[in-house]
C-alpha positions as CSV (number, residue, x, y, z in Angstrom):
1,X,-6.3,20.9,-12.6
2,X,-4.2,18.6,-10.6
3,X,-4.5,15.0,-9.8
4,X,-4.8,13.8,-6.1
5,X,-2.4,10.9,-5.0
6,X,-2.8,10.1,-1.3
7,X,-0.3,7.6,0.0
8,X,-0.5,6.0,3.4
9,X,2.8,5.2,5.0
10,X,4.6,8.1,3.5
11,X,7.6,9.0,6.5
12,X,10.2,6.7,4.8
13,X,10.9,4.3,2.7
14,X,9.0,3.2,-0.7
15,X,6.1,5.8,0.8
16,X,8.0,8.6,0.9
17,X,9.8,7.8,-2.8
18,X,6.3,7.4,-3.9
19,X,5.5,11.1,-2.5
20,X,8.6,12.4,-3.7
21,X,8.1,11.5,-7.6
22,X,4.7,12.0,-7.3
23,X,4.7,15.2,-6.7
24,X,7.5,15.6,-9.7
25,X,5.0,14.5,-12.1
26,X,2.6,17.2,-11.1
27,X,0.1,15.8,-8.8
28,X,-1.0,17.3,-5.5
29,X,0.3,14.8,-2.9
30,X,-1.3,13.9,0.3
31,X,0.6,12.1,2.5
32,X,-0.5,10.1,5.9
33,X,2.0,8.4,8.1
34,X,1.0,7.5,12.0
35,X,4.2,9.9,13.1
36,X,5.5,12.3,9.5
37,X,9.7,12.3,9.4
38,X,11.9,15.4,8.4
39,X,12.7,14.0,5.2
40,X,8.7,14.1,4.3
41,X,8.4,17.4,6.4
42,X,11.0,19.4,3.9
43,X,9.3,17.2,0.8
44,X,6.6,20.2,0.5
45,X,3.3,18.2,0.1
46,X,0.6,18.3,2.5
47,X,0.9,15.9,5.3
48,X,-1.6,14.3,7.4
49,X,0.0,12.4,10.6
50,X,-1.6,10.2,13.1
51,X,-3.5,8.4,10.8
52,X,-3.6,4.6,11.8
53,X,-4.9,2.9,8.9
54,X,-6.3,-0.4,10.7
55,X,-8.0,2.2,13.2
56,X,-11.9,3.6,12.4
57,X,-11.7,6.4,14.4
58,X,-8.7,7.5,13.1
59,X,-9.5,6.9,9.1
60,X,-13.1,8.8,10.2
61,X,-10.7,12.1,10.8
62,X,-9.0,11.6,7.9
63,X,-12.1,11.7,6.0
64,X,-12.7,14.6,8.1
65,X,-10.1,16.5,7.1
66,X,-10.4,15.5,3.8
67,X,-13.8,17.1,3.5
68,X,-15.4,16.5,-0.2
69,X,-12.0,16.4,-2.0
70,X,-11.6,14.0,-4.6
71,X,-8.7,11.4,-4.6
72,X,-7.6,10.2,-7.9
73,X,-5.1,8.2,-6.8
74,X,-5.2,6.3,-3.6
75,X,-1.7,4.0,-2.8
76,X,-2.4,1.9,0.2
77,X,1.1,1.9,0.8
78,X,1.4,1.4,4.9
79,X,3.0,-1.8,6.1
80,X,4.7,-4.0,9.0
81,X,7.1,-6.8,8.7
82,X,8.1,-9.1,11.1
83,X,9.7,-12.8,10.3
84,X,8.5,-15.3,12.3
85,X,9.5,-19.1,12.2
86,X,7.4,-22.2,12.8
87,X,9.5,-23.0,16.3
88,X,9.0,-19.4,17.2
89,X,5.2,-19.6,17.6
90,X,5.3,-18.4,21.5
91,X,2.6,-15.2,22.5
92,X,5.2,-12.6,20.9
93,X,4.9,-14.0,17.4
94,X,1.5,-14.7,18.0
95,X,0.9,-11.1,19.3
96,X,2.7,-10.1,15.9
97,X,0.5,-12.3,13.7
98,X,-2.6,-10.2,14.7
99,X,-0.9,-7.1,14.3
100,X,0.5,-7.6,10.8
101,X,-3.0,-8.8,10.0
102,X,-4.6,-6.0,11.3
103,X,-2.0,-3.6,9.5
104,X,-1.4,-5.0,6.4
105,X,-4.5,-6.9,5.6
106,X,-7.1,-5.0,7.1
107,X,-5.4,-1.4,7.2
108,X,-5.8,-1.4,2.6
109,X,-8.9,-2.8,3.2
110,X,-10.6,-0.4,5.9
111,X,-8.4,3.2,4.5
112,X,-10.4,2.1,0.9
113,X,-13.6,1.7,2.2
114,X,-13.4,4.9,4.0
115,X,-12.5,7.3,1.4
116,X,-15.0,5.6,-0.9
117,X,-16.7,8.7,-0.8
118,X,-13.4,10.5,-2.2
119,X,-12.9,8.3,-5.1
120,X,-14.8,8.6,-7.9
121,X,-15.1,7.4,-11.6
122,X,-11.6,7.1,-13.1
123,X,-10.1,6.6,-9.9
124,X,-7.4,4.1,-8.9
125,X,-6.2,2.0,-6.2
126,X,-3.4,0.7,-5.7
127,X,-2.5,-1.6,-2.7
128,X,1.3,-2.4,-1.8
129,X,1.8,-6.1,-0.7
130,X,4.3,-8.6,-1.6
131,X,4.9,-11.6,-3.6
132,X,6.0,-13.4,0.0
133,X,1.7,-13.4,-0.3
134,X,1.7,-15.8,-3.3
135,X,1.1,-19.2,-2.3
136,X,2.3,-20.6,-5.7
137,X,5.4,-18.7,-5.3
138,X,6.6,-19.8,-1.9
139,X,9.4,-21.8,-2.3
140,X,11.2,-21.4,1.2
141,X,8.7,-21.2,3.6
142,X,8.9,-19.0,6.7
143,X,7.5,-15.8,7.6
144,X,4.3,-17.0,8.9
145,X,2.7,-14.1,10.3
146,X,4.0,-11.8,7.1
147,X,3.2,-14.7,4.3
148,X,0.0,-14.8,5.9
149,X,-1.3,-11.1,6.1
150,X,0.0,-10.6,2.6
151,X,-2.2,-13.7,0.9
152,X,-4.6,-12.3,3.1
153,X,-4.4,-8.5,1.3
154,X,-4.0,-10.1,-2.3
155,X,-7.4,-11.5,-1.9
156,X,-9.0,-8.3,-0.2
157,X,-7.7,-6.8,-3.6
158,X,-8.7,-9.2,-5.8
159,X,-12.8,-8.5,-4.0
160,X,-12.1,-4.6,-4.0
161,X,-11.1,-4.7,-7.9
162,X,-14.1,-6.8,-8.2
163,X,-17.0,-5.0,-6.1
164,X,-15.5,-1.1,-7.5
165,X,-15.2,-2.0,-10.9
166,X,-18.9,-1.1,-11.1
167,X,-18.1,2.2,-9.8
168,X,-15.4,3.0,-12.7
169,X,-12.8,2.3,-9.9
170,X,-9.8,0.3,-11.1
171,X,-7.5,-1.6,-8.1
172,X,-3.9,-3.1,-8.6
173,X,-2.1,-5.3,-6.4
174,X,1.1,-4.4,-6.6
175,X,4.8,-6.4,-5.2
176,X,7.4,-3.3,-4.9
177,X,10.3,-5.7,-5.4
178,X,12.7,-6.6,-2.4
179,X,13.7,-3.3,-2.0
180,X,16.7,-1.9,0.4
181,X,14.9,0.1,2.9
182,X,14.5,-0.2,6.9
183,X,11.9,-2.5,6.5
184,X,14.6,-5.1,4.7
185,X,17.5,-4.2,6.5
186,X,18.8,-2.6,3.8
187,X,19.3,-6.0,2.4
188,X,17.4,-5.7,-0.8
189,X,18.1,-6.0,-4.6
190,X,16.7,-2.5,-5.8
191,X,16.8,0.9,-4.3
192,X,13.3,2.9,-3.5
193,X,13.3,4.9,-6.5
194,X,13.5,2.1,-8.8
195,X,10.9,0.6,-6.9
196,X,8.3,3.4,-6.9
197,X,8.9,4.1,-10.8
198,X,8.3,0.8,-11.4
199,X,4.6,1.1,-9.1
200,X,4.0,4.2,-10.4
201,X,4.0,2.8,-14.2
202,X,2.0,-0.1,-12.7
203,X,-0.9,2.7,-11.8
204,X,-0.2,4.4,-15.1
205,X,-1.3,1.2,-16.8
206,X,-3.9,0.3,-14.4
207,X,-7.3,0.3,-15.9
208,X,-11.2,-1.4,-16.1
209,X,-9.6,-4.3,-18.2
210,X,-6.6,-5.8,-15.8
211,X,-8.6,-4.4,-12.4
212,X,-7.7,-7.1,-9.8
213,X,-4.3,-7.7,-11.7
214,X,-1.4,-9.0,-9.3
215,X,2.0,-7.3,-10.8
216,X,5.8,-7.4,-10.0
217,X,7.3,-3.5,-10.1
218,X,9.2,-4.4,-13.4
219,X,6.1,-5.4,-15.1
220,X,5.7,-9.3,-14.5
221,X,2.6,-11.0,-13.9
222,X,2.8,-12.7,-10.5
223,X,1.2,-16.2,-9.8
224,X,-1.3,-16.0,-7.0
């Protein structure tokens, strides 16, 4: 029998790279995006749009439509970026702020604790966020409202790993490397499929011993 993966954010990007080599290895795929994309569309796994993952009502229908099916793999993958320097702290970047918080701090967060009922023993989570979230790391400041919402996620991983492992639920924090996608402008150093090998090896070594670890694509042990 198949293996579930559910990713959120799966329309583009590392999501949808994520879905496409998942479903090569063999697992049933699962998709949710807030709007799907024809690349995902012609991908051949079953997609669940509108799902806003920082929204109740709208994780409650995906548990909905999820009925009692286990997930084996859940990749908190949805994200926002948005740089925002410290003479740029006017009500747009402050607006900002709260939404990358709400997305990518709370959105892992709230999407785990709702399909709590669809993990199980031997599950494993694994949460997307970025070493830009490590405070030891920072070496060139910036990005406040992004910095902040990702330091925020680390630690909502590092209390997830810790309150699941009970449960036989293992969770990985997980940087995907500065990848060339929309998100980055295309700027980045790596290319999505290098990325999303790299986090898919990360889940593959994932387990009840280095729950709560905080892991570069390649490998590397990141500082918090």
């Amino acid at each position: 029998m198949s293996k579930i993966a559910l990713v959120t954010g799966s329309n583009r990007g590392i999501g949808l790279e994520l879905c496409t080599q998942l479903k090569q290895r063999g697992f049933d795929v699962i998709a949710t995006c807030r709007q799907s994309s024809p690349a995902l569309d012609a991908l051949g796994v079953e997609v669940i749009d509108n799902v806003e993952v920082s929204d109740l009502k709208s994780l409650a229908s995906l548990v909905s439509k999820l009925a009692s099916r286990r997930v084996d793999w859940l990749i908190n993958n949805a994200g926002i970026a948005d740089g925002i320097a410290m003479d740029a702290l006017d009500e747009r970047a402050i607006a900002s702020c709260k939404r990358m918080f709400e997305v990518n701090s709370l959105g892992p967060l709230l999407a785990t604790q709702a399909l709590l009922g669809n993990l199980g023993e031997s599950s494993k989570v694994g949460i997307i966020t970025s070493r830009m979230g490590s405070v030891a790391d920072n070496d060139s400041g910036g990005s406040y409202g992004y910095r902040m919402s990702k330091a925020a996620v680390n630690a909502a991983g590092k209390s997830l790993a810790i309150d699941l492992k009970p449960r036989g639920i293992a969770v990985g924090i997980l940087h995907p490397g500065w990848v060339r996608t929309d998100m980055t402008g295309h700027s980045g150093l790596i290319d999505t499929d290098e990325s999303a090998a790299g986090l898919l090896a990360r889940m593959d070594e994932l387990n009840l011993d280095n729950t709560g670890s905080f892991w570069h694509t390649n490998g590397e042990l990141l500082p918090w």
